[in-house]
N, C-alpha and C positions, 0 to 999 in steps of 0.2 A: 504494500500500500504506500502513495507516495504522496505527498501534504497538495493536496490542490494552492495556486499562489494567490496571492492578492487575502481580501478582511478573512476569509473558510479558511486559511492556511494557519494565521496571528490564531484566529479562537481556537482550533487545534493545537498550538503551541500553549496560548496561555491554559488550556485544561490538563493538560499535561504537565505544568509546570508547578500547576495549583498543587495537586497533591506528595508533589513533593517537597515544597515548602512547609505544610504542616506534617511530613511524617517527618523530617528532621526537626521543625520544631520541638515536639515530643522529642525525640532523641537529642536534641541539645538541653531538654530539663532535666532529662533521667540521666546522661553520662556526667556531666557537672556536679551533680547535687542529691542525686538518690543514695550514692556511699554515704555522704554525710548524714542524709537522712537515718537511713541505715544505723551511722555511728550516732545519731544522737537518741534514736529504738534503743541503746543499749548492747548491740551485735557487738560481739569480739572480732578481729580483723580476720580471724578465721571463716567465721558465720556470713561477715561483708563479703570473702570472696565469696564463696559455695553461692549466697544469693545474684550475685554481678552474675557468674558463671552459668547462672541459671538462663540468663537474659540470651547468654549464647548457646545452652545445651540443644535450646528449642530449634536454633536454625541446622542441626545437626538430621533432624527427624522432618520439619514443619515445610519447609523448602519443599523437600522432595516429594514428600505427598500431594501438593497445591502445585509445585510443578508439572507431577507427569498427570493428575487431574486437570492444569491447563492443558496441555499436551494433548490427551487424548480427547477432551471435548471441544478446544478453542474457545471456550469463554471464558477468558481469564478476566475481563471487567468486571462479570457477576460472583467470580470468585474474590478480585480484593476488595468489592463491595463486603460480602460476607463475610470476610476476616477484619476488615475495618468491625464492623459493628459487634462482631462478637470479641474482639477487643474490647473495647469500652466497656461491655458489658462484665468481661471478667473481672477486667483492672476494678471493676466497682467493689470488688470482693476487700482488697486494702484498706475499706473506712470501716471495717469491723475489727482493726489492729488486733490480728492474729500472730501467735506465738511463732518462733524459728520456722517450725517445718507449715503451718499454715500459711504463713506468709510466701515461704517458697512452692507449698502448691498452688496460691493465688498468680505467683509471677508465673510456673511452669503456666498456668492456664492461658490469660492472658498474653504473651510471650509467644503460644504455640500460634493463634491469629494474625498475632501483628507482625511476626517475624515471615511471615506467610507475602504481605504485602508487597515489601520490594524487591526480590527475584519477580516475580508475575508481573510487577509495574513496568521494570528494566526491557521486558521483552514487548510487552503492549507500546512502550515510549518509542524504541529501534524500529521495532514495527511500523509503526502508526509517522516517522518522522521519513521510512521509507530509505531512497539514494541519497538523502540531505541525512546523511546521518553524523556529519559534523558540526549541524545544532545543537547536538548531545547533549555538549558539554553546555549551549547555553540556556538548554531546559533543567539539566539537572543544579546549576548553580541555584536556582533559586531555593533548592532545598538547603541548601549553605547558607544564603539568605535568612531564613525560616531558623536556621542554627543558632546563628547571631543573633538575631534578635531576640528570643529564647532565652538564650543564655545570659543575654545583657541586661534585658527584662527582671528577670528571675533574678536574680544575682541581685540586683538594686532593690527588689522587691523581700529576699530575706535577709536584707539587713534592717530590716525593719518589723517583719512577722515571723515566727517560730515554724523551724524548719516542717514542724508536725502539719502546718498547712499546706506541707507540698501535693500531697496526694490532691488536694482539691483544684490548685492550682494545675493540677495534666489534665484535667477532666475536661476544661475547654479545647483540651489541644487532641485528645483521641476524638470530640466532638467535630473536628475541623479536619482531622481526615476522611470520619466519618460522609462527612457530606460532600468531600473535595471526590469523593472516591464515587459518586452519585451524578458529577457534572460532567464525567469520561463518558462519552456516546459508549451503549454495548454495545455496536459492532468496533469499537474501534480496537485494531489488532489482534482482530478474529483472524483465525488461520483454519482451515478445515481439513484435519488430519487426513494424511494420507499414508502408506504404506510403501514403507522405503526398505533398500536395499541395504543389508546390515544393520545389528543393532549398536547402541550407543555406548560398551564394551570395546568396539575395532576404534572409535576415537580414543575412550579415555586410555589404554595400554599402548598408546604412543608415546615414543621416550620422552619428548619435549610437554607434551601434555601435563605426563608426569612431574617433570620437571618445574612446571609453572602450577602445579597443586600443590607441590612440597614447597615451594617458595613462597606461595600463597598462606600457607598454611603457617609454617615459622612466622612471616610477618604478621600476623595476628597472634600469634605468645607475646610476640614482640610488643603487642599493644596490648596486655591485658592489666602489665602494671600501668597503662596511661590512664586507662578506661575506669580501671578498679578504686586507681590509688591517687592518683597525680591530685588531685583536691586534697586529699588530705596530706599530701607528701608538699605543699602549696600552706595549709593553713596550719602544719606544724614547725613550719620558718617564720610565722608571723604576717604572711598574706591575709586581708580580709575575702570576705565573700564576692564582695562586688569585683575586688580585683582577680580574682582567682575565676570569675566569670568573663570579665575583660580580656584574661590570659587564653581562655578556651575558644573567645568569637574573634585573636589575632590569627590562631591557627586556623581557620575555618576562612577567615576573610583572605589568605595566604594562597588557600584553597580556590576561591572563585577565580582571582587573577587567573591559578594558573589555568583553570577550566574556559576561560576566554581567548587563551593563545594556546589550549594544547592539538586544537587542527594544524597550525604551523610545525610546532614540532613535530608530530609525526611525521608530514610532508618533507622533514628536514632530515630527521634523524630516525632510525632504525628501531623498531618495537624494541629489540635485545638491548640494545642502547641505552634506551631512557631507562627500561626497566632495571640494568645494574648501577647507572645513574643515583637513579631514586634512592636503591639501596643502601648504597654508602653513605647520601645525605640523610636518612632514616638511623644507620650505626651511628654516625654523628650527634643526630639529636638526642639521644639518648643516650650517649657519653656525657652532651653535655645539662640534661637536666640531672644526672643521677649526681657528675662534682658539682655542677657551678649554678643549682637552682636558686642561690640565697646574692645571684650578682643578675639585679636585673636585664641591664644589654644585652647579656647572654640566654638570661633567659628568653628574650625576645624570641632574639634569632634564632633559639629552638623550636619556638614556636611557631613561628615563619616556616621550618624545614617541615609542617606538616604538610604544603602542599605538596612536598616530593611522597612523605613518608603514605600519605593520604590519598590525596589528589590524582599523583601522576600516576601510581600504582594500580589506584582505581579502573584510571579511565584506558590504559596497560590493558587490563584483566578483561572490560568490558570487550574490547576490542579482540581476545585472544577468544572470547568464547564465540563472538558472534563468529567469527573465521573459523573455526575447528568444529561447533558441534550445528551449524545450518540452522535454518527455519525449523525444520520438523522435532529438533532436538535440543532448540533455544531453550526451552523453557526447562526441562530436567539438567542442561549444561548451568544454565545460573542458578540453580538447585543445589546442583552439587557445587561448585565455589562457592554459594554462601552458605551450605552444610559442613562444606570438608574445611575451609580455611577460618572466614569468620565464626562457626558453630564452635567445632572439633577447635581447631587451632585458639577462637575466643574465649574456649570454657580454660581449656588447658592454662592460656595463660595467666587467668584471673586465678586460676587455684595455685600455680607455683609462684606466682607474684604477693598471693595470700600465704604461702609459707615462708618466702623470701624476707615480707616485714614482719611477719611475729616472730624471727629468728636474728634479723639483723637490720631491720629497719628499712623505711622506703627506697632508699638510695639503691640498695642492692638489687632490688628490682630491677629498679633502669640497667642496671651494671646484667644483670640474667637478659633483659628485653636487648641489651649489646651483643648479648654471646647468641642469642637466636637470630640475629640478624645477618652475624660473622656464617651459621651453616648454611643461612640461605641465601649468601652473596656468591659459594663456594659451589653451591648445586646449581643455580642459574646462571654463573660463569662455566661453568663446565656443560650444563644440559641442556639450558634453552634456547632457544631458537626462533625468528620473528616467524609470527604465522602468516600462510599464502595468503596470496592477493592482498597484502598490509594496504598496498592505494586503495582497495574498494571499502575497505574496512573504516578507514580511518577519513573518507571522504565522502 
């Protein structure tokens, strides 16, 4: 499907962009502020991770079931309608402030819906955006948008209310994907299954494939001390809230720029390229928030390297699956990258980044989130490879 031009082409862009503004909304108030929340419940840093972890276990299982269910029916709009709204409905389970494992069966529930949304978005967006698929990046900034503002919001806002009013304050924002996910036409990046030659097995057991899931995969351990801990690893140097929100909408704003010139780049430089690139500026950051979090210039410019650590990796990954696993297998392909790397590789991190500080402090984290970052510079210098037809991919 390919965007008709003129005002049909802009209202297709902007519905597309809407709903992701408000899912990263919501994910810019739960990564910032839900540990803390968390730490102010009472949870030991062990209990914070197992529940952060939790946020990742679901994209391990929930992906892949809502993908090969888009897959096989093509209606993937009336499926992240469906998960939007039975999100909200579980996340409502949180205002009855349920003990350790209640609370983590309230997030497995809710978490299995919402985590369901964006794989099924990702392929309905590439779909629906068509041969112009190096607008990508300037539909999906707006969910970075929707981050910062979130987080800036927020941040300003509990310096002033107790953190215990967070749960009421997501409530507008699962309401806002809720509806954003109502204003996507359903046919829009319907595909009507067809029966293809080999199954999606002869992709994934290609060397480079491999390669780019094991690397996928380490770089999310590598984020699970960001995700878990960095707020708290922030407001035990003496950061407040507002600024430790200010810290999280530099990185994310790092982000947009670079999702507005990363069509250049590709056109410039080689998939393999950026993505060892990225890497080393990712070991970097996290060298330097684990010594030099308590100097802030540096801390900046760590926070700046999230559009490598972030961004470029991202929009890397997007671009490797729509090339490797086709139309018919789009949707079980970003299934599995957001089950095996962000799920698998997400839960992982947040629990040895949760053993790392009740053993020796947050720092060490980052210094663990360096060392997964060193085997996965060393498996994608050695095994990956830029995927076929990168110009069609990336234009």
């Amino acid at each position: 499907m390919h965007n008709p031009p003129g005002p049909a082409g802009a209202t297709i862009y902007w519905r597309l962009s809407n709903l992701y503004f408000w899912f990263f909304a919501l994910l810019g108030a739960m990564l910032p502020y839900w540990s803390l929340y968390l730490e102010d419940r009472g949870f030991s840093y062990l209990q914070i991770a197992a529940l952060m972890a939790t946020i990742q276990l679901t994209k391990i299982i929930a992906p892949n079931v809502w993908g090969w269910l888009g897959d096989r029916s093509g209606k993937r709009v009336r499926l992240v309608r469906l998960g939007s709204v039975m999100g909200l409905v579980c996340f409502a389970g949180v205002f009855l402030e349920p003990d350790f494992y209640g609370l983590m069966l309230v997030m497995l529930a809710f978490t299995f819906f919402w985590n369901a949304i964006l794989p099924l978005y990702e392929v309905i967006t590439l779909q629906g955006l068509g041969r112009d698929r190096a607008r990508y990046g300037r539909v999906r900034l707006w969910g970075s948008v929707g981050f910062i503002a979130s987080v800036a919001l927020i941040g300003l806002v509990l310096e002033y209310v107790s953190l215990r009013w967070l749960p009421a304050i997501l409530m507008p924002l699962f309401l806002g994907i809720a509806v954003a996910s109502f204003c996507v036409p359903s046919t829009q990046g319907e595909v009507r299954p067809e029966r293809t030659r080999g199954g999606i097995s002869a992709i994934v057991f290609q060397a480079t494939v491999v390669a780019f899931f094991a690397m996928n995969f380490l770089l999310q351990v590598s984020h699970g001390a960001y995700y878990t801990f960095f707020s708290i690893h922030l407001e035990s140097l003496g950061y407040d809230k507002f600024s430790v929100g200010l810290l999280w909408s530099l990185g994310v704003a790092a982000e947009i720029g670079l999702f507005l010139i990363m069509h250049r780049l590709f056109h410039r430089f080689s998939m393999r390229a950026i993505a060892l690139a990225a890497l080393g500026l990712t070991l970097l950051r996290w060298v330097l928030i684990a010594e030099y979090s308590d100097v802030v210039p540096v801390l900046i410019v760590a926070q700046l390297l999230h559009a490598a650590s972030y961004g470029a990796l991202h929009a890397v990954s997007v671009n490797y699956i729509h090339s490797y696993f086709g139309h018919q297998h789009h949707g079980q392909g970003q299934a599995l990258y957001s089950g095996l790397t962000y799920g698998a590789g997400g839960a992982a991190g947040a629990w040895m980044s949760g053993l790392l500080v009740e053993w020796h402090g947050t720092a060490a984290a980052f210094l663990g989130s360096a060392a997964a970052i060193v085997l996965a510079l060393v498996i994608a210098g050695v095994w990956l490879r830029s995927p076929p037809a990168m110009s069609q991919a990336a234009s």
